[in-house]
C-alpha positions, 0 to 999 in steps of 0.5 A, a space after each residue: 500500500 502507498 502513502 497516497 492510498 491513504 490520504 482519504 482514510 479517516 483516523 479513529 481511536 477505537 478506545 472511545 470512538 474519537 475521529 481525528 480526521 483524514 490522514 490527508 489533513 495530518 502531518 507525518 514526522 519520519 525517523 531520520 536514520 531509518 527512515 520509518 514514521 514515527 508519529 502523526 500529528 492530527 490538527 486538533 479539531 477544538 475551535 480555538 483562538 489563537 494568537 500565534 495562528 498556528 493549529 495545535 496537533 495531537 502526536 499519534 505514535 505510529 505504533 498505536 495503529 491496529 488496522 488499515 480498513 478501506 476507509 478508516 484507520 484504526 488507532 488504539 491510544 492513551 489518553 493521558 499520553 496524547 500530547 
């Protein structure tokens, strides 16, 4: 599978059902030596001002990831260690 399949592909934690959008939308942070993803940063979807202008993001680890569907992504996180 290629990166770009996965574009349009929705990401959903199946602890609480909590849908952070398409990967599409999202920011992928690679391992500089190995080359692999480590994390994917998902722009949080809370209305927020802000003054700086730029987004907050919610760091997925992409070994949280438990299944690729045909249209979703399934991840299974920790809460208390979403940052």
């Amino acid at each position: 599978m290629r990166l770009s399949d996965l574009g349009e592909k929705e990401i959903i934690d199946i602890r609480d059902g909590s849908r952070y959008g398409d990967l599409y939308d999202a920011e992928l942070i690679f391992d500089e030596r190995t080359g692999k993803i480590k994390v994917i940063l998902v722009p949080e979807n809370k209305p927020r001002l802000s003054f700086t202008g730029l987004a907050d993001y919610i760091h997925i680890p992409w070994n949280s990831i438990k299944k690729f569907g045909e249209d979703i992504i399934i991840v299974e996180t920790d809460k208390a260690n979403l940052y």
